[in-house]
TIVO-2410 file (N, C-alpha, C; in nm, 3 decimals):
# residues 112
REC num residu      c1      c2      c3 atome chaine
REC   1      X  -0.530   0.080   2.100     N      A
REC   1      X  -0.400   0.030   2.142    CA      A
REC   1      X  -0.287   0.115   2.088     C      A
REC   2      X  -0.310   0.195   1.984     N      A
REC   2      X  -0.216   0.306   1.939    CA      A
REC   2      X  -0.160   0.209   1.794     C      A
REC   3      X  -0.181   0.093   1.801     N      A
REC   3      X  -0.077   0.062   1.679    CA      A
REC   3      X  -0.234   0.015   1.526     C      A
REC   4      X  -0.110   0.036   1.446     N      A
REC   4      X  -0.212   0.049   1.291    CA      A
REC   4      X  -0.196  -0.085   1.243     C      A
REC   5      X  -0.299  -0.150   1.209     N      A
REC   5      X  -0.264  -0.285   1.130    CA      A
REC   5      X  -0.302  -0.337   0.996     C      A
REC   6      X  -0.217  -0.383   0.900     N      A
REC   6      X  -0.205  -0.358   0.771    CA      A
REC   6      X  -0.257  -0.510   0.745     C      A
REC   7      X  -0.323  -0.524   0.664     N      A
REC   7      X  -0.331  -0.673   0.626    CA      A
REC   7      X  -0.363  -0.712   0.484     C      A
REC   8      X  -0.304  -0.824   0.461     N      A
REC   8      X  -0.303  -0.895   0.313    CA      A
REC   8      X  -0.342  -1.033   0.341     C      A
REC   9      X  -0.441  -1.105   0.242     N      A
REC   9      X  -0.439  -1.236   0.244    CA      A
REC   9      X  -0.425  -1.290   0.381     C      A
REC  10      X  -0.550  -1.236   0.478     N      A
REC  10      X  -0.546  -1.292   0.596    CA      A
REC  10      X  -0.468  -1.300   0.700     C      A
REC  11      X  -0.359  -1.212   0.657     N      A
REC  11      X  -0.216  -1.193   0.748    CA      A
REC  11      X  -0.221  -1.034   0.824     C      A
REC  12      X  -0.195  -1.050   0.911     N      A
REC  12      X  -0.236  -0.910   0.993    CA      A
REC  12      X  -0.084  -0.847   1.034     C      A
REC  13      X  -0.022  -0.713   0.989     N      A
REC  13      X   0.103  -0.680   1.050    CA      A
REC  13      X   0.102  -0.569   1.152     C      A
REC  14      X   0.149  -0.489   1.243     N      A
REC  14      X   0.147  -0.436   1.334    CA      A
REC  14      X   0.213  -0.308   1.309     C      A
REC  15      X   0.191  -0.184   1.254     N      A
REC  15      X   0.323  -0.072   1.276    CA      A
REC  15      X   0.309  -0.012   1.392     C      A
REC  16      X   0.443   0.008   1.468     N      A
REC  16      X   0.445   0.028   1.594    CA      A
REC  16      X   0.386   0.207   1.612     C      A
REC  17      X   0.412   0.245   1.518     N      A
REC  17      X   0.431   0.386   1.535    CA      A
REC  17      X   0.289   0.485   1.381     C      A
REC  18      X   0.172   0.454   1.411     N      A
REC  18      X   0.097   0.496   1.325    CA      A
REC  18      X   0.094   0.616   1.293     C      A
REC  19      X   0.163   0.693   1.369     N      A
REC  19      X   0.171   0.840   1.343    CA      A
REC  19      X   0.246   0.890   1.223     C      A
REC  20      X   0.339   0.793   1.179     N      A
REC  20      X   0.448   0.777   1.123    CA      A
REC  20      X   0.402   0.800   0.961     C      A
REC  21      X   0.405   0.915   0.885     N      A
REC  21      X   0.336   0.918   0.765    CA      A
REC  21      X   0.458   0.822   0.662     C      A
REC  22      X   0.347   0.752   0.630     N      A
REC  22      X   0.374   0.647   0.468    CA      A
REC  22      X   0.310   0.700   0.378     C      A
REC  23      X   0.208   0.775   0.310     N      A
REC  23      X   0.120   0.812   0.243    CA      A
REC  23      X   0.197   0.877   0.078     C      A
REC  24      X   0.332   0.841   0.094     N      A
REC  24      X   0.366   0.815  -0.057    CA      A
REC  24      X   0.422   0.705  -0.078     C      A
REC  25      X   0.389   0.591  -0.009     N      A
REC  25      X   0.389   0.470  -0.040    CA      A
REC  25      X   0.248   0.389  -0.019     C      A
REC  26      X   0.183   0.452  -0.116     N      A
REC  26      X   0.032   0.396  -0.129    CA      A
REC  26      X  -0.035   0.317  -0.278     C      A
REC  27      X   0.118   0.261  -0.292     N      A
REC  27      X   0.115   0.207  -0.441    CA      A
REC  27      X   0.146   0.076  -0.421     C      A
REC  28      X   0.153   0.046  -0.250     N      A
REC  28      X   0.200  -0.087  -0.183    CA      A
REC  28      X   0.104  -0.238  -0.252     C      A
REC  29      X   0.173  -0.327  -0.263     N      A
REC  29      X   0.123  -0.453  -0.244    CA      A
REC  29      X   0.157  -0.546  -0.206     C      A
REC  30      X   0.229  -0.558  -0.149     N      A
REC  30      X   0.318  -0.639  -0.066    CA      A
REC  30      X   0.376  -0.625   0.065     C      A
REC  31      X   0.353  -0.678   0.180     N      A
REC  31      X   0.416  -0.635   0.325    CA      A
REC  31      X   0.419  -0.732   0.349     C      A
REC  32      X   0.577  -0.763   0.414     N      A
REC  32      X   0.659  -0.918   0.498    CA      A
REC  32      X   0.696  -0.804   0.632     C      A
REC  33      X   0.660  -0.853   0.722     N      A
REC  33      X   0.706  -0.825   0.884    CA      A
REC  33      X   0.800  -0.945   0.938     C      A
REC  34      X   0.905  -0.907   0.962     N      A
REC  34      X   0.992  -0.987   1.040    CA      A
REC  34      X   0.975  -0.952   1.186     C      A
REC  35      X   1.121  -0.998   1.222     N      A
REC  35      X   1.141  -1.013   1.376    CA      A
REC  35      X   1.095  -0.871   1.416     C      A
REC  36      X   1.217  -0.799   1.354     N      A
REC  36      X   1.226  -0.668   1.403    CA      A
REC  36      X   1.206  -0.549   1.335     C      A
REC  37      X   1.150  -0.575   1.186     N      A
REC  37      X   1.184  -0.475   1.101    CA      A
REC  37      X   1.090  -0.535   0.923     C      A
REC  38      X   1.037  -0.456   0.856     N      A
REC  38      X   0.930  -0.486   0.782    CA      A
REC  38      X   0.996  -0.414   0.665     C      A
REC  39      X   0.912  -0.485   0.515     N      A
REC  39      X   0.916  -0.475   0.424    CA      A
REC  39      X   0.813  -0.428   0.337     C      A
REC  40      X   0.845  -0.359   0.245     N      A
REC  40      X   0.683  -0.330   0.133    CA      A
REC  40      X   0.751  -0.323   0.009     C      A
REC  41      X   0.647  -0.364  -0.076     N      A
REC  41      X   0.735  -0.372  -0.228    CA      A
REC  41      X   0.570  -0.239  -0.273     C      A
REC  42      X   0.663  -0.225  -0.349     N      A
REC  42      X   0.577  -0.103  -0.425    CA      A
REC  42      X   0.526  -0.169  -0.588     C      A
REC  43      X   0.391  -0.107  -0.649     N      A
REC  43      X   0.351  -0.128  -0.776    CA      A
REC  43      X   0.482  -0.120  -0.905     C      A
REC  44      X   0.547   0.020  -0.864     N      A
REC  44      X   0.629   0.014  -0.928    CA      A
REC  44      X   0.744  -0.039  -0.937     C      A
REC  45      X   0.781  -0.138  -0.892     N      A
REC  45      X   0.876  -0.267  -0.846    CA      A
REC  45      X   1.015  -0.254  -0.758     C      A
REC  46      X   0.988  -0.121  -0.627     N      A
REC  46      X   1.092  -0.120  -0.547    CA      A
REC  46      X   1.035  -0.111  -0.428     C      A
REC  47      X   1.151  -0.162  -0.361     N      A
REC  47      X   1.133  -0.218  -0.186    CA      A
REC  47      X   1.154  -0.102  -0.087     C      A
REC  48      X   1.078  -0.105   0.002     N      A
REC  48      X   1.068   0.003   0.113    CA      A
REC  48      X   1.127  -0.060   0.249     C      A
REC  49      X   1.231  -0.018   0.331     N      A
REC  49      X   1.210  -0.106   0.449    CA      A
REC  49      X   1.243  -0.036   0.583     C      A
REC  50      X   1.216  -0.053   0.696     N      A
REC  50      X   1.228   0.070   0.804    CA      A
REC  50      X   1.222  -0.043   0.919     C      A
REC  51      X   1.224   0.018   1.057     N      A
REC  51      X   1.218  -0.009   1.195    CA      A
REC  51      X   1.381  -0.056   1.182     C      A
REC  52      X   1.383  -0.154   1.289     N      A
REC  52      X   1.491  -0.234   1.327    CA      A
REC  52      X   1.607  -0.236   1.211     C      A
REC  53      X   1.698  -0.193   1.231     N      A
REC  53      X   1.848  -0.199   1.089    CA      A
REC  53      X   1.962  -0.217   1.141     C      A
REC  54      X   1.995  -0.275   1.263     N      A
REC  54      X   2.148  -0.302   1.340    CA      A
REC  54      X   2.249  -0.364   1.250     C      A
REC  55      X   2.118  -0.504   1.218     N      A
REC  55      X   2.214  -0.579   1.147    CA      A
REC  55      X   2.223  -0.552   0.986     C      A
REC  56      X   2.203  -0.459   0.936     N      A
REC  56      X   2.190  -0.454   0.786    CA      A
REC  56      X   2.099  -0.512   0.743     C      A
REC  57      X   1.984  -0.545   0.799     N      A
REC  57      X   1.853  -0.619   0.749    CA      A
REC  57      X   1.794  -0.492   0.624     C      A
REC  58      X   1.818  -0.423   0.664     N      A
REC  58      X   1.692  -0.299   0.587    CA      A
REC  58      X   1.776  -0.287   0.412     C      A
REC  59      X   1.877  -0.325   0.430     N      A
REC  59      X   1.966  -0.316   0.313    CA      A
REC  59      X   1.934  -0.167   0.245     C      A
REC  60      X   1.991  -0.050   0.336     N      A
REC  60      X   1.983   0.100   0.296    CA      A
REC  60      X   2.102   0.116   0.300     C      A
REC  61      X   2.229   0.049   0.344     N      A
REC  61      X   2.377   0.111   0.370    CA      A
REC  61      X   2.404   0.156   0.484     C      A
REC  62      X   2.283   0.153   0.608     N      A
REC  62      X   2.294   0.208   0.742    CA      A
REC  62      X   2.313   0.079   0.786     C      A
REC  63      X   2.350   0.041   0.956     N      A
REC  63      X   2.355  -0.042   1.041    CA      A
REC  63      X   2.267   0.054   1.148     C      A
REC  64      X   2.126   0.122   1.148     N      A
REC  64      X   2.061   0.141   1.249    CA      A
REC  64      X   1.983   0.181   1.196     C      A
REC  65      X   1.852   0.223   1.310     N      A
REC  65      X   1.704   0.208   1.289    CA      A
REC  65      X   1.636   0.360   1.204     C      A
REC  66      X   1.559   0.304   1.158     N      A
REC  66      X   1.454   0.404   1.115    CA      A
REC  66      X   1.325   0.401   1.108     C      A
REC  67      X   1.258   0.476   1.117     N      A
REC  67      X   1.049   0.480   1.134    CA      A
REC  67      X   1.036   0.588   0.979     C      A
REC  68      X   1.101   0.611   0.904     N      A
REC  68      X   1.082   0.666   0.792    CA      A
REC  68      X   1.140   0.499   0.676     C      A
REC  69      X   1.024   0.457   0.588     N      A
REC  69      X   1.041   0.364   0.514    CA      A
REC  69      X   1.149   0.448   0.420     C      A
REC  70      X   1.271   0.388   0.360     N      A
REC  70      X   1.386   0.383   0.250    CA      A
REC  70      X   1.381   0.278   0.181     C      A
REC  71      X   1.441   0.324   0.091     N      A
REC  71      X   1.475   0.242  -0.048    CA      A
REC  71      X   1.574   0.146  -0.016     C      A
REC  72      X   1.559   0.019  -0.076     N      A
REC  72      X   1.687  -0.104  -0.072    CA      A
REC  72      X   1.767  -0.035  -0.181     C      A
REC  73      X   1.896  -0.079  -0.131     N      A
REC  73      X   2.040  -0.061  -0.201    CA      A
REC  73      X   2.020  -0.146  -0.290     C      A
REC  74      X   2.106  -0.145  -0.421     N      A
REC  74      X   2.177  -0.262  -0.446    CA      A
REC  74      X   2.340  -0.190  -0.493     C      A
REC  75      X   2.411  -0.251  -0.562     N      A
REC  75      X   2.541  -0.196  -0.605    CA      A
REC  75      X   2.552  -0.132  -0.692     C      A
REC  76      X   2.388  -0.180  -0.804     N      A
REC  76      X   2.403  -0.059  -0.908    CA      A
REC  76      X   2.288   0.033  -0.855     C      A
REC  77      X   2.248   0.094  -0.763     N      A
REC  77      X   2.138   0.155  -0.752    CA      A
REC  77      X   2.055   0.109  -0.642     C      A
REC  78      X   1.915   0.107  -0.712     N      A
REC  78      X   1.785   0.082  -0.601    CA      A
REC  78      X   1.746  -0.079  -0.643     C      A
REC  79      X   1.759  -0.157  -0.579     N      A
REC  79      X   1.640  -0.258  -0.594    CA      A
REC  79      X   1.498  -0.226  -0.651     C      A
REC  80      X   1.549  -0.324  -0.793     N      A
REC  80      X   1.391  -0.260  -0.892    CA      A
REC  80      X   1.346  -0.391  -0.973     C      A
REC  81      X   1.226  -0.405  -1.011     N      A
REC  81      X   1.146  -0.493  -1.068    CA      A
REC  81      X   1.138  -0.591  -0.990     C      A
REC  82      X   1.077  -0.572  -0.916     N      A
REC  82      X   1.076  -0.694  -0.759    CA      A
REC  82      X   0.904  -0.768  -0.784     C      A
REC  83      X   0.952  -0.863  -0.768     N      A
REC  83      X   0.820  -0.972  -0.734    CA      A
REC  83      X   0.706  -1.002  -0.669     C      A
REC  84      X   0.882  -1.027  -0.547     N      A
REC  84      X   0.818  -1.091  -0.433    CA      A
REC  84      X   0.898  -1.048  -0.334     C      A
REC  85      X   0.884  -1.015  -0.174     N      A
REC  85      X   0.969  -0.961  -0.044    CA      A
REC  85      X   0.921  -1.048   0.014     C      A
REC  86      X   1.041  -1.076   0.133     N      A
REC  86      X   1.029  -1.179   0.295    CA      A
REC  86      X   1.114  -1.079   0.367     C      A
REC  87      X   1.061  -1.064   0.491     N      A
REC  87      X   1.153  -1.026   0.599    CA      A
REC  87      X   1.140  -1.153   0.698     C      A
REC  88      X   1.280  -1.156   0.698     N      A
REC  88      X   1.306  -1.286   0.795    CA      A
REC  88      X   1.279  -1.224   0.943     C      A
REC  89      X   1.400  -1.366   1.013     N      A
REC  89      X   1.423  -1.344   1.190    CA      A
REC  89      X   1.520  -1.179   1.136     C      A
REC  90      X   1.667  -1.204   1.076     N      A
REC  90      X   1.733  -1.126   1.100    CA      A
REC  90      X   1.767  -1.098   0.967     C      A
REC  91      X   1.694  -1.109   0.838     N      A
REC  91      X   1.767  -1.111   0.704    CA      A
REC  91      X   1.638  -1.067   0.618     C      A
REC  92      X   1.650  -1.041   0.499     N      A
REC  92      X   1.550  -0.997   0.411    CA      A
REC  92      X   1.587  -1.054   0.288     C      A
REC  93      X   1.458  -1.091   0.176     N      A
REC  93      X   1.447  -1.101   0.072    CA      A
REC  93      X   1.397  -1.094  -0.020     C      A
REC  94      X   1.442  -1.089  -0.179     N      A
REC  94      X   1.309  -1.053  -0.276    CA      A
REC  94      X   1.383  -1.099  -0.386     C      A
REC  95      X   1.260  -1.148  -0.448     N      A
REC  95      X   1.320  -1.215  -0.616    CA      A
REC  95      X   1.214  -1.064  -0.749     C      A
REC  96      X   1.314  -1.106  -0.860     N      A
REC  96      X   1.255  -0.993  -0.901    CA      A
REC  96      X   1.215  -1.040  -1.043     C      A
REC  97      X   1.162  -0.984  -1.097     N      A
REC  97      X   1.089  -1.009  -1.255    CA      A
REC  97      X   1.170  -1.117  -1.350     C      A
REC  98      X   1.336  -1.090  -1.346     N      A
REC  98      X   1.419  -1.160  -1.445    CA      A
REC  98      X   1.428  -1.254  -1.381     C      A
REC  99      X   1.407  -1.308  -1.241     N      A
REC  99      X   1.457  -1.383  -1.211    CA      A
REC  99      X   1.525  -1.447  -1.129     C      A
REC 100      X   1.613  -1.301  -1.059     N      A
REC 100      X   1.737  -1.293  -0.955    CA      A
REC 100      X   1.636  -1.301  -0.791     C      A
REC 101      X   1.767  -1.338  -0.744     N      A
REC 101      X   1.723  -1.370  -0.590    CA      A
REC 101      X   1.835  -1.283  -0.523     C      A
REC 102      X   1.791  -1.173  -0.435     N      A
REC 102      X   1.868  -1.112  -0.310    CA      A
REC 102      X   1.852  -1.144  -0.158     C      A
REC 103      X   1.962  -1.161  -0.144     N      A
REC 103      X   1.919  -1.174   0.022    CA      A
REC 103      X   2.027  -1.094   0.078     C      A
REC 104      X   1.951  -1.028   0.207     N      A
REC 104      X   2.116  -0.923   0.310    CA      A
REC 104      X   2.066  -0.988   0.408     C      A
REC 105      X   2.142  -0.938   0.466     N      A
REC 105      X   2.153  -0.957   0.621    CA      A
REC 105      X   2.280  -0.923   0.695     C      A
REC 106      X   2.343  -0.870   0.821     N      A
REC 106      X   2.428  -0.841   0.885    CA      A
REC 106      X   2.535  -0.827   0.767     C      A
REC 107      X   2.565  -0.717   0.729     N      A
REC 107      X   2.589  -0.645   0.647    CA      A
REC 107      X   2.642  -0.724   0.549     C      A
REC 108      X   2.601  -0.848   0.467     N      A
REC 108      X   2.624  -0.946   0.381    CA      A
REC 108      X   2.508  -0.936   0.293     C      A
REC 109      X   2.535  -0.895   0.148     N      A
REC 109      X   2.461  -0.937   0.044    CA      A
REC 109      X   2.498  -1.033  -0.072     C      A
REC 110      X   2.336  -1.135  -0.072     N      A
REC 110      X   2.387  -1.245  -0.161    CA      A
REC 110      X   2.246  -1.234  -0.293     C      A
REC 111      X   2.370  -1.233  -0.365     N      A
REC 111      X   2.258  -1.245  -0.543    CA      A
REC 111      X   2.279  -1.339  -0.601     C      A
REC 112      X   2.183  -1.431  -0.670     N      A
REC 112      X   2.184  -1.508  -0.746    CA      A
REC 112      X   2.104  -1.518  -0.872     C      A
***
């Protein structure tokens, strides 16, 4: 069918585009697929996110798409010591080691 499918804990995700080298993000343990656009948290505790980015879902500082996985923003830097990732319908999220909770979406970021 052309597409590659990644799976965790019985959950099966779809990358549209397998051609698409990831192979320095092979330290993955974590993948949330949303609507339009997917997530991976890395061993070393930062978030990868690509496809669909109109609405600021990918939280890179772009409002459009990419098939090369990037790093999440934050204000001081990269999103680091991460937990746990969700990619929503249109929003993304991840809580991280201390504690904190991020969420973006359409170019709105919320920390707690």
């Amino acid at each position: 069918s052309g597409n590659l499918l990644l799976g965790q804990d019985s959950l099966v995700y779809t990358v549209q585009n397998p051609n698409t080298s990831i192979e320095y993000l092979n330290n993955i343990y974590a993948i949330s697929k949303g609507e339009n656009h997917s997530l991976f948290a890395t061993l070393d505790g930062y978030v990868y996110s690509l496809e669909n980015g109109e609405l600021g879902q990918l939280g890179n500082g772009a409002y459009s798409n990419t098939e090369i996985p990037t790093l999440v923003k934050t204000e001081d830097g990269y999103l680091k010591n991460v937990l746990d990732i969700s990619a929503g319908n249109k929003s993304s999220m991840a809580v991280t080691y201390d504690g904190k909770s991020y969420v973006w979406w359409g170019g709105r970021r919320w920390v707690n």
